[in-house]
GUDRENVO-292423 format. One record per residue: residue number from 0; y negated, x, z of N, C-alpha, C, O in turn. Coordinates in steps of 0.05 Angstrom, whole numbers, plus 5000, padded with zeros to 4 digits. Layout:
REM GUDRENVO-292423
 seq  n_v  n_u  n_w ca_v ca_u ca_w  c_v  c_u  c_w  o_v  o_u  o_w
 NUM    Y    X    Z    Y    X    Z    Y    X    Z    Y    X    Z
...
REM end
This chain:
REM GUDRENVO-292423
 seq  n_v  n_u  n_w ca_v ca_u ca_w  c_v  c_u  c_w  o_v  o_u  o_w
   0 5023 5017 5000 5000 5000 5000 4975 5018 5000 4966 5023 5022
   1 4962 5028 4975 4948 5039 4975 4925 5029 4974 4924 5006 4965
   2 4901 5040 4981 4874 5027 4964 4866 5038 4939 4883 5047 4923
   3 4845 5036 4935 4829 5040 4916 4838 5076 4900 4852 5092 4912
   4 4829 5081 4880 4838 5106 4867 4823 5120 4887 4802 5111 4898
   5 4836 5148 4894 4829 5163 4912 4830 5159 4941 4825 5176 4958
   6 4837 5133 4943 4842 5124 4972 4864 5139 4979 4881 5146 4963
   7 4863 5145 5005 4901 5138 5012 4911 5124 5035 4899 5103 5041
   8 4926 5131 5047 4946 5113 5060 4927 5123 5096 4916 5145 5094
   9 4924 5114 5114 4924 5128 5142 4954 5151 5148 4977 5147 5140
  10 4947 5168 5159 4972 5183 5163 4992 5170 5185 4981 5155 5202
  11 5013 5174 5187 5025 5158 5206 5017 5164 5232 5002 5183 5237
  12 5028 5144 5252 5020 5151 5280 5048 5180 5298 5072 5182 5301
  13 5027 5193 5303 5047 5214 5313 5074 5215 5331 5069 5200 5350
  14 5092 5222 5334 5115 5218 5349 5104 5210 5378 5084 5214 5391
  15 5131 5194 5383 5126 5196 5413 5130 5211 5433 5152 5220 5436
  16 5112 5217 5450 5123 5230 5465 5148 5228 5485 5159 5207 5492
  17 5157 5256 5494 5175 5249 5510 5174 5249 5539 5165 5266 5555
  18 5190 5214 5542 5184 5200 5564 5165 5173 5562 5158 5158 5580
  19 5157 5169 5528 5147 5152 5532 5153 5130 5536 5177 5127 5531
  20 5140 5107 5547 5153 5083 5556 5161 5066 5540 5178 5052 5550
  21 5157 5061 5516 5157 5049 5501 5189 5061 5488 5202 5046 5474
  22 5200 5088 5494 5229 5091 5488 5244 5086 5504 5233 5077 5524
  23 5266 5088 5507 5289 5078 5523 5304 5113 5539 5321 5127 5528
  24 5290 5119 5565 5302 5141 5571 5319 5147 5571 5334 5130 5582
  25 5333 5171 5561 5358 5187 5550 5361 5203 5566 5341 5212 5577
  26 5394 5215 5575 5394 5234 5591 5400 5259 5579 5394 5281 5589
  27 5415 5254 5553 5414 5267 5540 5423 5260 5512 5447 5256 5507
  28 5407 5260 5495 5399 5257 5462 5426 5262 5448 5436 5244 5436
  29 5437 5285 5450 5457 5282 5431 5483 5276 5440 5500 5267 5424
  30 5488 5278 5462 5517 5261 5482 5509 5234 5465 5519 5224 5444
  31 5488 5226 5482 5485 5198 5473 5475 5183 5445 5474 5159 5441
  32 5466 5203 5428 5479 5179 5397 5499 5190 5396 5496 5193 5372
  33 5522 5201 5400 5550 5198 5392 5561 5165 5409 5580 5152 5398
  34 5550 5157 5431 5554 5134 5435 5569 5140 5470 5592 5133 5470
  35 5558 5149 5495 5568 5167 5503 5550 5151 5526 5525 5149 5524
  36 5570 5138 5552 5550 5121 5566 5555 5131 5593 5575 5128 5607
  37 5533 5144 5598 5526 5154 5636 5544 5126 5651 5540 5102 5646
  38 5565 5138 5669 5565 5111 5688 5559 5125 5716 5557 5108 5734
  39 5556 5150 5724 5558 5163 5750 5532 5188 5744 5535 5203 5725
  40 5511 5189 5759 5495 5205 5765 5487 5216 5790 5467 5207 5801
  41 5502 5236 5801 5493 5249 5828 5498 5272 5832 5507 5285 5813
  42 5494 5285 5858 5493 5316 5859 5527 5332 5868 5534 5354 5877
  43 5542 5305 5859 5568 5308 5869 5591 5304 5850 5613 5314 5850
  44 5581 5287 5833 5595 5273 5813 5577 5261 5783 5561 5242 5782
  45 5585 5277 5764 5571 5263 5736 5592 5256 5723 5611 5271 5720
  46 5591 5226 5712 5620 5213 5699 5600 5197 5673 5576 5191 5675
  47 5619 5193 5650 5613 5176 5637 5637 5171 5617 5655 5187 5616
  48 5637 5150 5603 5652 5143 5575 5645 5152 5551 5621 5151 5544
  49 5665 5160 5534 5659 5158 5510 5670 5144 5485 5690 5157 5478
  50 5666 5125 5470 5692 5114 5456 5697 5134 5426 5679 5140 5411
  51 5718 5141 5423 5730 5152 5395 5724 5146 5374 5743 5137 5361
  52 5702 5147 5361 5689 5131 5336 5697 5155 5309 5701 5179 5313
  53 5698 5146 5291 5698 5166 5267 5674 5185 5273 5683 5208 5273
  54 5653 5185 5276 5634 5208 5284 5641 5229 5304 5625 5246 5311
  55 5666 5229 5313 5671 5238 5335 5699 5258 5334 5708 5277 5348
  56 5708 5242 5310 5737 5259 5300 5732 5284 5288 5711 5293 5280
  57 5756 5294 5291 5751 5321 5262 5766 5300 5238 5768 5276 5243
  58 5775 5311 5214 5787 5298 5194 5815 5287 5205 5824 5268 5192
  59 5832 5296 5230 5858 5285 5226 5856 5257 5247 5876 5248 5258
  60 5832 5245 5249 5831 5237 5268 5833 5229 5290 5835 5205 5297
  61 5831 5259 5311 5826 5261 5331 5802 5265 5341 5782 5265 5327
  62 5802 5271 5371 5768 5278 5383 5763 5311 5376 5773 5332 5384
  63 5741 5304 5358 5732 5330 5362 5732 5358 5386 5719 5355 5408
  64 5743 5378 5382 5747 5389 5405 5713 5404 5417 5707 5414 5439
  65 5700 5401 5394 5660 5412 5408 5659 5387 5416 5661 5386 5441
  66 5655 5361 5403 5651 5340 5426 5658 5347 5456 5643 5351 5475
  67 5684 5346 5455 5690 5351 5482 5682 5369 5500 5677 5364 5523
  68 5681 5398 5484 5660 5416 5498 5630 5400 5512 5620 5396 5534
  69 5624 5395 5484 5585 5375 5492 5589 5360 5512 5568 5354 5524
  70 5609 5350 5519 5605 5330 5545 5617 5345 5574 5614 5335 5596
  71 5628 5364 5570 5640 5388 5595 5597 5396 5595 5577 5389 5607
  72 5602 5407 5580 5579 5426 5579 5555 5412 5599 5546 5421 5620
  73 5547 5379 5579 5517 5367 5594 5521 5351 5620 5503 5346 5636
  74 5558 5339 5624 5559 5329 5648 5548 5345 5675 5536 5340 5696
  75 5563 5373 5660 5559 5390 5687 5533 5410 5688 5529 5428 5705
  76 5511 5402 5662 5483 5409 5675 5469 5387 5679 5448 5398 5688
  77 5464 5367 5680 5462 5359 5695 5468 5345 5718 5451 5328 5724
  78 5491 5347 5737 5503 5356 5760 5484 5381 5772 5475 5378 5794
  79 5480 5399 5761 5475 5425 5765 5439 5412 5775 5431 5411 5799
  80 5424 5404 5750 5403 5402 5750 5400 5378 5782 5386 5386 5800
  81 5412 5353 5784 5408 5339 5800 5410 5357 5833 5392 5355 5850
  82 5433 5373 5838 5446 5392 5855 5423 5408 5870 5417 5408 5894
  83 5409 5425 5846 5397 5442 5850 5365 5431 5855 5348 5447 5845
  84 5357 5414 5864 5329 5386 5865 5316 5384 5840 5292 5382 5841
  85 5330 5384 5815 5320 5379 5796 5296 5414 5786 5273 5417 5778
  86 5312 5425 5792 5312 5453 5775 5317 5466 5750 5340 5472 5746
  87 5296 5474 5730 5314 5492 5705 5333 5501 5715 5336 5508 5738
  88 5353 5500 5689 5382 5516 5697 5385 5535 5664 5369 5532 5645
  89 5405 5550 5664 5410 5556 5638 5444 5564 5644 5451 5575 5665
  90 5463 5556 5622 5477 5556 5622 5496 5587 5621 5488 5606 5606
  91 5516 5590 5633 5525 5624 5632 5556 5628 5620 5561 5646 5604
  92 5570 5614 5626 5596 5601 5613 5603 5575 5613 5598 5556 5628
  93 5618 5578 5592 5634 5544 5588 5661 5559 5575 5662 5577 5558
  94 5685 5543 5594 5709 5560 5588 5725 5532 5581 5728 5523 5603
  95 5735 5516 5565 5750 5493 5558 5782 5499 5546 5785 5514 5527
  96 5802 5487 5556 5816 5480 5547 5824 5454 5542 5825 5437 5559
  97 5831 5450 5515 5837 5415 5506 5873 5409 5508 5888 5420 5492
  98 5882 5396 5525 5906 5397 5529 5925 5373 5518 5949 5373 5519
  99 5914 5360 5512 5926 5330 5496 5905 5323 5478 5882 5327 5482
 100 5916 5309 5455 5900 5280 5444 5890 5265 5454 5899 5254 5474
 101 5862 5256 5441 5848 5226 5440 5844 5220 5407 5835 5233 5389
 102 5854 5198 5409 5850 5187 5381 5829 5176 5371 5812 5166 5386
 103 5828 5176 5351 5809 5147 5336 5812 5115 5353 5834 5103 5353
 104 5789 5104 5364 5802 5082 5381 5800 5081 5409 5793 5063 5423
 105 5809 5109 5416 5814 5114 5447 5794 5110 5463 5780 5098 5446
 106 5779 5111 5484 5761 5117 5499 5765 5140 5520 5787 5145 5531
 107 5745 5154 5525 5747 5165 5535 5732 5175 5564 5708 5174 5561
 108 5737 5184 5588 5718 5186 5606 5726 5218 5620 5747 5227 5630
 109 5698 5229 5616 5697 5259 5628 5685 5255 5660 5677 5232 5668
 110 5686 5279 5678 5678 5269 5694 5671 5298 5709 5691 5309 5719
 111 5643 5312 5713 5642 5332 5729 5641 5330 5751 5633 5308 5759
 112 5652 5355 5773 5653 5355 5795 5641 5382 5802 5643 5402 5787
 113 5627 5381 5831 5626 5422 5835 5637 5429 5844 5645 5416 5863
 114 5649 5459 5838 5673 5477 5851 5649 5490 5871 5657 5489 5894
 115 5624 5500 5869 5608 5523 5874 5580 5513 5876 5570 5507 5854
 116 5565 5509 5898 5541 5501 5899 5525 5519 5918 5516 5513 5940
 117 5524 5548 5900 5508 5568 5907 5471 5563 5890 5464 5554 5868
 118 5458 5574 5914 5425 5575 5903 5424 5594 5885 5402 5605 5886
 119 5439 5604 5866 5431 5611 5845 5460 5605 5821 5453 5602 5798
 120 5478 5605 5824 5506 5603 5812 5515 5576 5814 5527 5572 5835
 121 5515 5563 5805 5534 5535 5808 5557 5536 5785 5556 5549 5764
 122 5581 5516 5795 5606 5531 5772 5610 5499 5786 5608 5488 5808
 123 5621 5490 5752 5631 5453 5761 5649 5457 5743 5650 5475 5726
 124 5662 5442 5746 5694 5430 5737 5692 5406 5720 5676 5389 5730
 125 5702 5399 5701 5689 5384 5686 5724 5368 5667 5735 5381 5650
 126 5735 5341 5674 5757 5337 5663 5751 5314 5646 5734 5296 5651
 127 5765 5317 5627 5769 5291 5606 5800 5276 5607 5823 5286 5607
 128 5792 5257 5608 5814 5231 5606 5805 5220 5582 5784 5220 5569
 129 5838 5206 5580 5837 5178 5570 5846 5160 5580 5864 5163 5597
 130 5835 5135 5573 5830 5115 5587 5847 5088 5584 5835 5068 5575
 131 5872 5086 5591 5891 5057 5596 5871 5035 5581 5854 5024 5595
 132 5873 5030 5558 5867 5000 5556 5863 4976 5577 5843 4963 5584
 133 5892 4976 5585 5898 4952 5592 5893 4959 5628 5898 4940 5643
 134 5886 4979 5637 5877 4975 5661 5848 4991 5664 5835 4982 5683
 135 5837 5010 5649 5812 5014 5653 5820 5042 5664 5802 5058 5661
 136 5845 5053 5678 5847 5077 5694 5853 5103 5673 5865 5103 5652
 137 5843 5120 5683 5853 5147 5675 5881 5144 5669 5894 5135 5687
 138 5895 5152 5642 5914 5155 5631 5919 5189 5631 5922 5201 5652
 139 5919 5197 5614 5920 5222 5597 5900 5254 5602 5878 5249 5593
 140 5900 5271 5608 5878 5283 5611 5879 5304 5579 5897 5312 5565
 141 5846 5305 5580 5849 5309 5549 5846 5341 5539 5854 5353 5520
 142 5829 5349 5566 5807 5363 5576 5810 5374 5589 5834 5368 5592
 143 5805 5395 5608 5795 5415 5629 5783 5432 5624 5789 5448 5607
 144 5755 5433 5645 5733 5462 5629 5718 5467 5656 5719 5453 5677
 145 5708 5486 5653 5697 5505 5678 5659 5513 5667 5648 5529 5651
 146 5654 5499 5679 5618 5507 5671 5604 5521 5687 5597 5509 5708
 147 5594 5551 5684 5578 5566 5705 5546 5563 5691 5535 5563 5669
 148 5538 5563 5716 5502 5552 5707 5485 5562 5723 5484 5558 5748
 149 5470 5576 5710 5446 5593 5731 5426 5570 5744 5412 5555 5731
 150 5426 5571 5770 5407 5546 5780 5388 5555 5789 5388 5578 5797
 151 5363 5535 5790 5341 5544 5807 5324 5560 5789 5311 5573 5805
 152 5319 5565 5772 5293 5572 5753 5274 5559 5750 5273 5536 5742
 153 5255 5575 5757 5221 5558 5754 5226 5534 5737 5241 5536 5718
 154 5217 5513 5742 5219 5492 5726 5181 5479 5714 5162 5469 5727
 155 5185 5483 5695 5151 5470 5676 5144 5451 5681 5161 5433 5683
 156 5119 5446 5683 5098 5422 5696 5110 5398 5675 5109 5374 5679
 157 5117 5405 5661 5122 5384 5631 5148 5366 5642 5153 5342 5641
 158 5164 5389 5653 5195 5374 5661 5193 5344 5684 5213 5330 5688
 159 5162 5336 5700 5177 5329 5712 5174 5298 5703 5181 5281 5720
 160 5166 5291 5682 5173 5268 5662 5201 5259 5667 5210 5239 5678
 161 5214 5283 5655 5253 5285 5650 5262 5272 5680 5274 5251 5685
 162 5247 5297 5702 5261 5280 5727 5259 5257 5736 5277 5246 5749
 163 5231 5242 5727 5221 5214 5745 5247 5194 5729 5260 5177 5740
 164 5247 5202 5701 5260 5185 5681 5296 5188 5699 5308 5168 5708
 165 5304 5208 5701 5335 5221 5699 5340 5208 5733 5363 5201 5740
 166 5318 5205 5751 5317 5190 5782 5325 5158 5775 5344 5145 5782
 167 5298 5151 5753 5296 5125 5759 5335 5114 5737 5351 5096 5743
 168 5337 5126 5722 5369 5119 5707 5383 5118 5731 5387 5096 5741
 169 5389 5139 5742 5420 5145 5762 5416 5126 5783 5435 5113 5791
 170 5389 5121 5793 5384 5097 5814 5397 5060 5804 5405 5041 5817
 171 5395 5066 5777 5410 5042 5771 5429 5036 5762 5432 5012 5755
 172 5450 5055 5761 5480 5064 5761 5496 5044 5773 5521 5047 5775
REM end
């Protein structure tokens, strides 16, 4: 919809920021468009679901085995980050082994825990299941991975958006 010759268009309106209200706070962006739903947020326990969608397979369809990393990996920083009062962290290892199938279909639920809740070292445990249809319980484990995470780094005036947002989610868990 242009105007006149030489007119042009207004430029668009710039991204939103992040945290703005007007989006729907994320805990984390790429867990969650794979479709990847927080049900547990605390300094003790980070759990969530994931269901087995074709975005999620490699070609034989099964669960991607980096998926599964990505959810060892962000369950247990933020565990780490909640743990540590909402502190930068940076990650130091991620050691995974994938020990069974999840299919196309399946659901799935990871679930971090901490082994190590040192002021600078935190090391969480991080397991994947699958998930019984017909009762909702842990079936299968898919997963086991070990996450070491440097805690407690200066954290930026900018971050604490992330926390008010990452408080007010887990509060309604």
């Amino acid at each position: 919809m242009g105007g006149a010759a030489g007119e042009s268009d207004p430029p668009p309106p710039p991204p939103a920021a992040a945290g703005d209200a007007t989006k729907p706070f994320q805990v984390d962006r790429a867990l969650q468009a794979l479709g990847f739903e927080f049900t547990r947020v605390t300094a003790t326990e980070v759990a969530g679901r994931l269901p087995v969608t074709e975005t999620c397979c490699q070609p034989f369809d099964w669960l991607n085995g980096g998926v599964s990393a990505l959810m060892a990996e962000v369950t247990a920083s933020i565990g780490c980050y909640v743990a540590s009062g909402y502190r930068r962290l940076a990650g130091v290892q991620l050691s995974i082994n994938h020990v069974g199938p999840a299919r196309l279909g399946d659901l799935v639920q990871a679930s971090a825990k901490p082994v190590q809740l040192g002021r600078k070292i935190q090391v969480w445990e991080v397991q994947i299941w699958r998930i019984d249809p017909s009762t909702s319980e842990c079936k299968d484990l898919i997963s086991t991975a070990r996450v070491t995470l440097l805690a407690n780094l200066s954290t930026p005036q900018s971050m604490t958006i992330y926390e008010e947002g990452l408080k007010k989610f887990s509060s309604k868990l």
